[in-house]
Legacy VTK file of the C-alpha trace (Angstrom):
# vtk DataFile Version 3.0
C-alpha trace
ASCII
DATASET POLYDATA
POINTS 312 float
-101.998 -96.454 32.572
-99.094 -97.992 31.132
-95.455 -97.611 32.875
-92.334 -97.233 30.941
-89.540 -97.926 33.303
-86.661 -96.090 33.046
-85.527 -97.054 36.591
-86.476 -99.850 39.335
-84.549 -100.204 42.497
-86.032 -104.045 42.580
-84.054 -104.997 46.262
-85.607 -101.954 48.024
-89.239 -102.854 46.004
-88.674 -106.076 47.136
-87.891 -104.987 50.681
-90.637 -102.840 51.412
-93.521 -104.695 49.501
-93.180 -107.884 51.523
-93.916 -105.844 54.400
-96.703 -104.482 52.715
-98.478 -107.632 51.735
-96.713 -109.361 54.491
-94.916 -112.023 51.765
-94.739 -111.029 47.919
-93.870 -113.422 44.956
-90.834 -113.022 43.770
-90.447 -114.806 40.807
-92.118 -117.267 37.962
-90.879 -120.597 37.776
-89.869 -121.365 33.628
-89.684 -125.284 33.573
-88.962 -125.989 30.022
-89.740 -129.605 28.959
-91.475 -130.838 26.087
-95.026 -129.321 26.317
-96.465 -126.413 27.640
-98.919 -125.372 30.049
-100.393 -121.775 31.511
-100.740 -121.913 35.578
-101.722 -119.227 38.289
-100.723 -120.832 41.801
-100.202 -118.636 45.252
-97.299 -119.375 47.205
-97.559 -118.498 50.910
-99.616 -117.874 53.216
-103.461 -116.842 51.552
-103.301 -113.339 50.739
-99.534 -112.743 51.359
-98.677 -112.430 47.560
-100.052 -113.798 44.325
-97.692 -115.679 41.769
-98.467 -115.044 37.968
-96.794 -117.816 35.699
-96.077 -119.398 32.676
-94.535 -123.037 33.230
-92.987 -123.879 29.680
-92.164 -127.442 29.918
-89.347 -128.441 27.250
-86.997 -131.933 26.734
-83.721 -129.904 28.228
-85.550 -129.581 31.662
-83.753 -126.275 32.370
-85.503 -124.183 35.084
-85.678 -120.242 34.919
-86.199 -117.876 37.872
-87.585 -114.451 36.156
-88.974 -111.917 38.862
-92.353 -110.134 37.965
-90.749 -106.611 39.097
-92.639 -104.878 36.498
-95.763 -106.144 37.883
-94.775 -106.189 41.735
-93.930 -102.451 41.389
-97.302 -102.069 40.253
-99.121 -104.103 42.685
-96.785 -102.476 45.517
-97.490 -98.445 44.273
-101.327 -98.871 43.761
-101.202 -100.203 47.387
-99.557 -97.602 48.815
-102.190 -94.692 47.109
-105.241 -96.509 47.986
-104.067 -96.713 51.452
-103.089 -92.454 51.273
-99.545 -93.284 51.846
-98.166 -91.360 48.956
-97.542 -87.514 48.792
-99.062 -86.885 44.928
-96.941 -84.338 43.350
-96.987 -82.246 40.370
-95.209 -79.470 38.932
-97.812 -76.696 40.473
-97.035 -78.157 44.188
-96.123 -75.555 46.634
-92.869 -76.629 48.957
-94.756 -75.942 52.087
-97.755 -77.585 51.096
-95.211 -80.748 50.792
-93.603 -80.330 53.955
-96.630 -80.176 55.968
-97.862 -83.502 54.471
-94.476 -84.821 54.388
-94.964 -85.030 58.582
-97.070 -88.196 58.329
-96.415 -89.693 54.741
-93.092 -90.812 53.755
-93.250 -92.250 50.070
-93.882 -89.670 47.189
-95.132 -89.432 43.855
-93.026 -86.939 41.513
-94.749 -86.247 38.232
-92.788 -83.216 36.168
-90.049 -82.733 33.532
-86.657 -84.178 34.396
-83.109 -82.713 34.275
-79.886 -85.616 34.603
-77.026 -84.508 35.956
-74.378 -86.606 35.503
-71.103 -85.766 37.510
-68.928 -88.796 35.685
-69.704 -87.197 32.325
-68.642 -83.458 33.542
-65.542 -84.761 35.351
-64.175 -86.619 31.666
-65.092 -83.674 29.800
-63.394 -81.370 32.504
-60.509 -83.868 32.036
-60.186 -83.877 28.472
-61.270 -80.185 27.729
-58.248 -79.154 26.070
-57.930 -82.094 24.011
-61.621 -81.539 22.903
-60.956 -77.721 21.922
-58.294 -78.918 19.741
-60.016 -81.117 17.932
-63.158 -78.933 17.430
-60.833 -76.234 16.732
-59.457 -78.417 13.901
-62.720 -80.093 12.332
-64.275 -76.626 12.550
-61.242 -75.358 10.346
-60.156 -78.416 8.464
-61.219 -76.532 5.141
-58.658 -73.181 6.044
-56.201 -75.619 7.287
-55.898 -78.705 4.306
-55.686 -75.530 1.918
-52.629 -73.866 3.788
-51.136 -77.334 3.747
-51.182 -77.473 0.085
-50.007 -74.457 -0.909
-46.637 -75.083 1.675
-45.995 -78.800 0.126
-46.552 -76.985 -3.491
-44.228 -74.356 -2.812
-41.893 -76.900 -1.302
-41.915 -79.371 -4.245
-40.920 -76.363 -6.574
-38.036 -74.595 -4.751
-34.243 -75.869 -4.749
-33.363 -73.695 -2.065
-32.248 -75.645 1.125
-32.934 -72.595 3.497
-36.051 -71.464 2.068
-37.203 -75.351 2.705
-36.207 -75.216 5.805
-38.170 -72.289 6.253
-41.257 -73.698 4.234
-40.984 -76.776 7.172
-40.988 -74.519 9.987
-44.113 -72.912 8.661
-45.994 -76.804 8.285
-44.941 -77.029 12.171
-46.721 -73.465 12.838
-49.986 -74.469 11.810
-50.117 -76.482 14.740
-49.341 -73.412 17.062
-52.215 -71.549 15.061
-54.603 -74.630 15.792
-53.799 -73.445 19.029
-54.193 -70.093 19.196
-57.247 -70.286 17.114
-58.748 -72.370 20.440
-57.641 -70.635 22.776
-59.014 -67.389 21.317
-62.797 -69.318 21.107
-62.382 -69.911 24.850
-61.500 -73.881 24.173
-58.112 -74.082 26.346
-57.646 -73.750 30.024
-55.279 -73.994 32.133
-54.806 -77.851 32.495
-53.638 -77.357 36.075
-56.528 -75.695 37.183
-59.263 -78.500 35.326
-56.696 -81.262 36.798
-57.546 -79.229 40.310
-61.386 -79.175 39.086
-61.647 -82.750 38.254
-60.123 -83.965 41.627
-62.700 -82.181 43.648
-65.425 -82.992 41.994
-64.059 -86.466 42.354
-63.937 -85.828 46.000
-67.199 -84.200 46.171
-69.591 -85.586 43.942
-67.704 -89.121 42.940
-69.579 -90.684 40.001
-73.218 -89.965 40.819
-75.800 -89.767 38.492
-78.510 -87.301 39.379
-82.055 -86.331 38.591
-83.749 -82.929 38.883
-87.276 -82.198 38.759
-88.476 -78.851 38.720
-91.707 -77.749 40.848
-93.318 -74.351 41.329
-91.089 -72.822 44.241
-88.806 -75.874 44.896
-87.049 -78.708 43.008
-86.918 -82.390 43.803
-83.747 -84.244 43.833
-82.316 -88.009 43.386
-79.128 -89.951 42.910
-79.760 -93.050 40.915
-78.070 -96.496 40.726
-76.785 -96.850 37.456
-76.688 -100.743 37.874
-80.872 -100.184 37.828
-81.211 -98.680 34.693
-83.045 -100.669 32.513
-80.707 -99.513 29.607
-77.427 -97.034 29.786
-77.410 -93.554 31.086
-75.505 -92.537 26.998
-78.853 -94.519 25.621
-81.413 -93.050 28.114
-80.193 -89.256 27.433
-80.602 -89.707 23.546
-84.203 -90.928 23.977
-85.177 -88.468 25.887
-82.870 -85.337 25.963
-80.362 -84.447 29.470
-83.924 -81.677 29.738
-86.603 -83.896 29.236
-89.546 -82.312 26.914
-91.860 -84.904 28.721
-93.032 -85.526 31.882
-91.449 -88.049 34.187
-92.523 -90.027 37.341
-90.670 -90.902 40.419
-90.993 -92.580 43.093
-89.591 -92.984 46.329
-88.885 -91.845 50.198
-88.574 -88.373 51.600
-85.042 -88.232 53.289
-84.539 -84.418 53.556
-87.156 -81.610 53.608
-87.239 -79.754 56.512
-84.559 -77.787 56.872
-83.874 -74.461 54.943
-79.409 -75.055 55.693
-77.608 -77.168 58.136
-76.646 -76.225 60.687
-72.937 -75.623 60.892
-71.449 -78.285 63.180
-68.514 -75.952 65.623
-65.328 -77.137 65.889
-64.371 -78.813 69.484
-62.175 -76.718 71.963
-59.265 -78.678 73.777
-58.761 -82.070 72.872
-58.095 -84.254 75.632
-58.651 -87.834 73.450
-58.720 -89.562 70.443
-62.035 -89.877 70.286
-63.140 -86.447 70.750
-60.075 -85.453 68.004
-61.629 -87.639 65.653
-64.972 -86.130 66.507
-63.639 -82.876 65.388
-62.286 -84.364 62.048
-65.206 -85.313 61.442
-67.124 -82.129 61.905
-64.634 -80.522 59.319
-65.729 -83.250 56.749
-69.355 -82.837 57.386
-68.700 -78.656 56.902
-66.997 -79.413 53.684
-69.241 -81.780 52.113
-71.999 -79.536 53.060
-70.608 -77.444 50.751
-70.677 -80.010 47.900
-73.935 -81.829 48.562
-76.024 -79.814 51.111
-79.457 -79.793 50.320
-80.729 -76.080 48.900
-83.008 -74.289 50.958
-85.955 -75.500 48.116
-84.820 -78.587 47.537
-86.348 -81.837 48.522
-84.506 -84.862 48.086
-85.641 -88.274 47.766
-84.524 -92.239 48.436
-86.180 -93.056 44.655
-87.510 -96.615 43.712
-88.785 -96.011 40.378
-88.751 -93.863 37.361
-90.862 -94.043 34.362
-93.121 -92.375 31.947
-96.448 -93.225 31.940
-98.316 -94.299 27.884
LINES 1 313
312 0 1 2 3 4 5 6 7 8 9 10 11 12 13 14 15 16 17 18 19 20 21 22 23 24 25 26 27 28 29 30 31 32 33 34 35 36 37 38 39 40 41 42 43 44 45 46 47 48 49 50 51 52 53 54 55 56 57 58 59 60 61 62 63 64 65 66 67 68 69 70 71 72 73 74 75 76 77 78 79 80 81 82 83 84 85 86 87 88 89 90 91 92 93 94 95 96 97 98 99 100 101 102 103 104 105 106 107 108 109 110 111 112 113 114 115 116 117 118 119 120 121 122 123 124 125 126 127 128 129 130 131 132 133 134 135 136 137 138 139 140 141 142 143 144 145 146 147 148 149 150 151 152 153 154 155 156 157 158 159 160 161 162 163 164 165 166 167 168 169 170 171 172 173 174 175 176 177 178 179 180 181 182 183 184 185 186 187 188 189 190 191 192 193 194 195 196 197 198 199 200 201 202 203 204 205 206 207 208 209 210 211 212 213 214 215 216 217 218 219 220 221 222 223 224 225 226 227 228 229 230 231 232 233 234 235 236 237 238 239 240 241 242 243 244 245 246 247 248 249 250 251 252 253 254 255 256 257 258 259 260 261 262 263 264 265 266 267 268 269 270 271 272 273 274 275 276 277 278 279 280 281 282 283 284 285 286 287 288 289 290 291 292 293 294 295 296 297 298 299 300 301 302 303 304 305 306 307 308 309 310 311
């Protein structure tokens, strides 16, 4: 089976796969001179990691470090399933049946349709939503509008009457108000106050995080992803494949949270005789409040994920 990445957090990959094969390859060697040659060497200890390379020897003697993540990803997840490390997960998986195996294996195997979330596209939009009505407003109605603006510069080129152009002027200025109106009557204006207010807590709560959604039988399975490894940009990524993906996806990574059905709520401490225990109770309001922002659902799942792709 072929993988199409989407995703590939290479430094965790990296991290975890020389522990795995005690010593991976990380890269191929590109010595361009003036001939060429094909090579397979090992570096390491024997059977720590294999090396798969193309030495390209050119005049300009320039060397080139490319790593084989692609590969190494591969190497490192078919590993991991023959050894019955991975949790094997598709969209008919029960939540308990997950938790009970989740117990002894810690790296899982998501394969189901996708939903992004991406919090630094809702805050701009949240931040610019009145400006965005406006112009809809107006492309929507540009027809209604151009027409209205003829018919007032006709009927101003043809009267003498300095009152009656004044009048004719004040009208030009009203179509703007009616732009307005016309918005705010399709639901396209808020209060800017209140989306200023929006926008600063989701700022607070959710920063810029980009994160994926995959739906299961009687739970959902959740990620934040790097946007620094995605192999092209988020804008790119959602025209491909829609922000509800109409096919499957794979994922995979560590389960970090699982157990739980709601945190527990951390009390406040009584009597503060220090610093340290005052700070102790800041932070227990912080944790409270970003519970409410990022706690975990009671059917949620949520993972550490290394990779994402779709499988040809």
């Amino acid at each position: 089976m072929i993988k199409n990445f989407i995703y590939l957090d290479e430094e965790k990959m990296y991290s975890l796969s020389s522990q795995v094969f005690e010593g991976v390859t990380e890269y191929v060697l590109n010595e361009k001179s003036s001939e060429s040659e094909n090579a397979e060497s090992q570096k390491g200890p024997v059977g720590s990691g294999r090396i798969l390379g193309d030495i390209l020897r050119q005049a300009d003697k320039k060397t080139e470090k490319k790593f084989l993540s692609d590969f190494s990803y591969t190497l490192f997840e078919k590993k991991l399933l023959d050894d019955n490390k991975v949790i094997e997960v598709g969209e008919d998986f029960l939540i308990e049946e997950l938790r009970d195996k989740a117990e002894s294996i810690s790296f899982i195997k998501v394969t189901a349709k996708a939903v992004f979330n991406d919090m630094k596209l809702i805050k701009e939009t949240l931040k610019n939503f009145n400006n965005f009505g406006l112009a809809l407003t107006h492309v929507t109605n540009v027809n209604v509008i151009n027409e209205a603006r003829e018919r007032l510069e006709k009927a101003k080129s043809i009267t003498k009457d300095r009152n009656q152009q004044s009048k004719l002027t004040s009208q030009d200025k009203s179509i703007i108000k009616i732009i307005e109106k016309l918005a705010n009557e399709h639901g396209l204006q808020q209060d800017q106050k209140f989306l200023d207010n929006l926008v600063s807590l989701f700022d607070y709560g959710f920063q810029d995080q980009l994160e994926i959604q995959m739906q299961l039988t009687d739970s959902i399975v959740s990620a934040n992803l790097k946007r620094n490894f995605l192999r092209e940009s988020e804008e790119l990524m959602i025209k491909k494949y829609s922000r509800q993906t109409e096919c499957n996806f794979v994922m995979f990574g560590i389960i970090t949270q699982y157990k739980r059905d709601k945190l527990n709520e951390i009390k406040e401490l009584s009597g503060i005789p220090s610093i340290k225990e005052a700070l102790m109770n800041m932070m227990a309001h912080l944790t409270n409040i970003e519970e409410g922002f990022i706690g975990r659902l009671s059917n949620e799942v949520i993972i550490d994920p290394i990779a994402l792709y779709t499988e040809l």
